[in-house]
VOBA-1610 file (N, C-alpha, C; in pm, whole numbers, padded with zeros to 5 digits, always signed):
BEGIN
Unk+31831-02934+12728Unk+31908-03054+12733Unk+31934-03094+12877Unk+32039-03146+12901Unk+32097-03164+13061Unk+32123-03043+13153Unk+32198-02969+13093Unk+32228-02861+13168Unk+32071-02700+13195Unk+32069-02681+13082Unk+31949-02609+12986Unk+31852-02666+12930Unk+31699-02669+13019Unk+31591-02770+12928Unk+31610-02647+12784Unk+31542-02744+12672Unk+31529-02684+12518Unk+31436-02641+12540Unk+31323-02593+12600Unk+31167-02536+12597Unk+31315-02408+12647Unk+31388-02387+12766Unk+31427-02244+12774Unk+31549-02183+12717Unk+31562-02246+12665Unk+31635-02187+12510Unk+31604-02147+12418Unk+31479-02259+12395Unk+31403-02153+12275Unk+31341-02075+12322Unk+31287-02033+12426Unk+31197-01905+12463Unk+31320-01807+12454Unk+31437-01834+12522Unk+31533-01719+12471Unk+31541-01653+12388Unk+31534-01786+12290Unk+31589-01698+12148Unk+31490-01606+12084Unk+31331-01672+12133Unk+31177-01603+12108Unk+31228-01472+12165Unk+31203-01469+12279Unk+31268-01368+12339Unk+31310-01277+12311Unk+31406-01255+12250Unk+31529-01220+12223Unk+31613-01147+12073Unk+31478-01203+12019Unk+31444-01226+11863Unk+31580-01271+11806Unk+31633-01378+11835Unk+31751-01428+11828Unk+31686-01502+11646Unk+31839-01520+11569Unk+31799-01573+11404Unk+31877-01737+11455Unk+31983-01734+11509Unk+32045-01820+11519Unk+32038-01901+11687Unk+32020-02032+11706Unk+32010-02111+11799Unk+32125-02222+11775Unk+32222-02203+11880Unk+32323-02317+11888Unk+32402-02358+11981Unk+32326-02547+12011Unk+32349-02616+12140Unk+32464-02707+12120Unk+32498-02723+12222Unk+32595-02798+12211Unk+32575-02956+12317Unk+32649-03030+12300Unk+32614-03183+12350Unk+32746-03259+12405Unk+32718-03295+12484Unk+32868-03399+12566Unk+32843-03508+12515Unk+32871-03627+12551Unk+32872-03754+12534Unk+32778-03783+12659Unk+32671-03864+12512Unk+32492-03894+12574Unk+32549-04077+12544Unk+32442-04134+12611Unk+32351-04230+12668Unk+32273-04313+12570Unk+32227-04354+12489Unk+32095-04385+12420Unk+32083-04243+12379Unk+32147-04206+12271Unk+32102-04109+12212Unk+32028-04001+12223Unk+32063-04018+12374Unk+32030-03835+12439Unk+32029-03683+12297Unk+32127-03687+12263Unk+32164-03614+12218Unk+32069-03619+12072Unk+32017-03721+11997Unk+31959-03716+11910Unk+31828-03648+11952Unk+31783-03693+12055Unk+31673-03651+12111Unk+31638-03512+12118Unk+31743-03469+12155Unk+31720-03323+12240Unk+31739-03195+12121Unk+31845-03251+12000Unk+31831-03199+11857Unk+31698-03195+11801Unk+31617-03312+11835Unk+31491-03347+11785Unk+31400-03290+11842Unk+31422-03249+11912Unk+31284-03162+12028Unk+31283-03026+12010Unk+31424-02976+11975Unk+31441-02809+11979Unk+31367-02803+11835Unk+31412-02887+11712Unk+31303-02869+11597Unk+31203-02875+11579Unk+31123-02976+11672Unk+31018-02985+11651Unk+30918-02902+11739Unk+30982-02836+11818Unk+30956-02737+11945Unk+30914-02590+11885Unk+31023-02596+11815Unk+31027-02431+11733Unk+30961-02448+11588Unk+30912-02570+11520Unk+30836-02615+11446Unk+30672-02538+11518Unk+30653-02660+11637Unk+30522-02611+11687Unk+30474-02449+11767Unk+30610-02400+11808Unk+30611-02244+11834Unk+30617-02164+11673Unk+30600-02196+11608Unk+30573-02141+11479Unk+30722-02034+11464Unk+30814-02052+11479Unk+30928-01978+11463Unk+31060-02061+11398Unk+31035-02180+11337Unk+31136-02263+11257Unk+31174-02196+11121Unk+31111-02134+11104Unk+31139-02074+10962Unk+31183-01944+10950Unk+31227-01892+11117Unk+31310-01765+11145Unk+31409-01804+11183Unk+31443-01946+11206Unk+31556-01986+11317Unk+31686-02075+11233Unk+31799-02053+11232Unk+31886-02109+11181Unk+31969-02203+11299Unk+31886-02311+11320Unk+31942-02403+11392Unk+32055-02512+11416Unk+32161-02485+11527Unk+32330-02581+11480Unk+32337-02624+11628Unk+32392-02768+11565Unk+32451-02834+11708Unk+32555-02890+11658Unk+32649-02900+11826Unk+32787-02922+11825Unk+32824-03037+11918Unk+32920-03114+11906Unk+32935-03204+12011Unk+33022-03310+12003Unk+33069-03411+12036Unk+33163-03496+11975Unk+33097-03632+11973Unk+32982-03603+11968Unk+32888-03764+11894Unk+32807-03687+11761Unk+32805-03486+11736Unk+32744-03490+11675Unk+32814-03510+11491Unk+32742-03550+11401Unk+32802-03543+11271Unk+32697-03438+11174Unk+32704-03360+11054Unk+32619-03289+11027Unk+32483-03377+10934Unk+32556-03551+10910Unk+32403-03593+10910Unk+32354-03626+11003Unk+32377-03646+11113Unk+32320-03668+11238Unk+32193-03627+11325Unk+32266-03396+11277Unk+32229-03294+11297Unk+32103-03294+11200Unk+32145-03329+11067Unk+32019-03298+10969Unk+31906-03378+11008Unk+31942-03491+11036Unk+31841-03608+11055Unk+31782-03591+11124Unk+31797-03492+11228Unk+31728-03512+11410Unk+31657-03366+11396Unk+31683-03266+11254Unk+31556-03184+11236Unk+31655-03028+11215Unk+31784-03053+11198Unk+31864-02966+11276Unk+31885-02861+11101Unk+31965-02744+11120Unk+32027-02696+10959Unk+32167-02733+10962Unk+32248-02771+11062Unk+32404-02837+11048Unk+32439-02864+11190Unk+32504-02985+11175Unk+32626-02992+11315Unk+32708-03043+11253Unk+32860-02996+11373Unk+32948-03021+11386Unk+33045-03039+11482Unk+33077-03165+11451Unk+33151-03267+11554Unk+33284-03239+11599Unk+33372-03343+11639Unk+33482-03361+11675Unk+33571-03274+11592Unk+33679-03212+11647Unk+33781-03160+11540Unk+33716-03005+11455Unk+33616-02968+11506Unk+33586-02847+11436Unk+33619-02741+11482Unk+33697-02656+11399Unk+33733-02522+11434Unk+33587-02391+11456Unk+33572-02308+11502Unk+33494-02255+11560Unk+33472-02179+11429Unk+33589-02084+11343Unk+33560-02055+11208Unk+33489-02108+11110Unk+33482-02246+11148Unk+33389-02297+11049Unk+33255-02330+11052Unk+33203-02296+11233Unk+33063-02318+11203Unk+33032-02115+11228Unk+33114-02023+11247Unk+33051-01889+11231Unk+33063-01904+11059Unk+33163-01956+10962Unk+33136-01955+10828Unk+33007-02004+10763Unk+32997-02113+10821Unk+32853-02187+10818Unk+32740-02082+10828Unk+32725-02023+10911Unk+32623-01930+10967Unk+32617-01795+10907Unk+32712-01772+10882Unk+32723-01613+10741Unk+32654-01630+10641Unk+32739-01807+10575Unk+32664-01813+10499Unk+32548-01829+10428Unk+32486-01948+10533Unk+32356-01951+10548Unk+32271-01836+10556Unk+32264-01734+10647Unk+32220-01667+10691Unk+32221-01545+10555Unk+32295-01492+10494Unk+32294-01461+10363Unk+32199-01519+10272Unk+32253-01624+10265Unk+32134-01755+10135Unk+31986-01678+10184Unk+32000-01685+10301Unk+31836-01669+10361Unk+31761-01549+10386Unk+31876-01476+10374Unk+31840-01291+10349Unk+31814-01250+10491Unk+31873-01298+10571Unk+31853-01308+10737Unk+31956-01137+10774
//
């Protein structure tokens, strides 16, 4: 993204053998932020590792259709307690036998 290109994040998580990837976003521009949701999926799509990766973004432009739309498995926006996206991620991650 701005701070962290998404090509070295996801090599991290390659790396790292990380299950879970989750960025977070300030207040973008022309939809910076859709973008850069959109790239880490389609990034880890073409690194053949999307279907190991339980992908979440956070931010206060993001909403979780926002997140879905731009390639993502959930975000969450403004007002979210931190319990609720590690709940998010248990659970998922269970569903998925992760």
């Amino acid at each position: 993204g701005t701070s962290v290109p998404i090509e070295k994040v996801l090599d991290a998580a390659i790396e790292h053998a990380a299950t879970v990837v989750l960025i977070s976003t300030i207040i973008t521009h022309a939809d910076v932020h859709r973008d850069m949701m959109q790239k880490l999926a389609d990034l880890a799509e073409e690194k053949g590792v999307r279907g190991r990766l339980l992908l979440v973004s956070g931010g206060t432009q993001v909403t979780d259709e926002i997140a879905r739309e731009s390639g993502m498995d959930a975000g969450f926006g403004r007002r979210t307690k931190g319990l609720a996206v590690a709940s998010f991620i248990v659970r998922e991650m269970r569903a998925r036998g992760l």
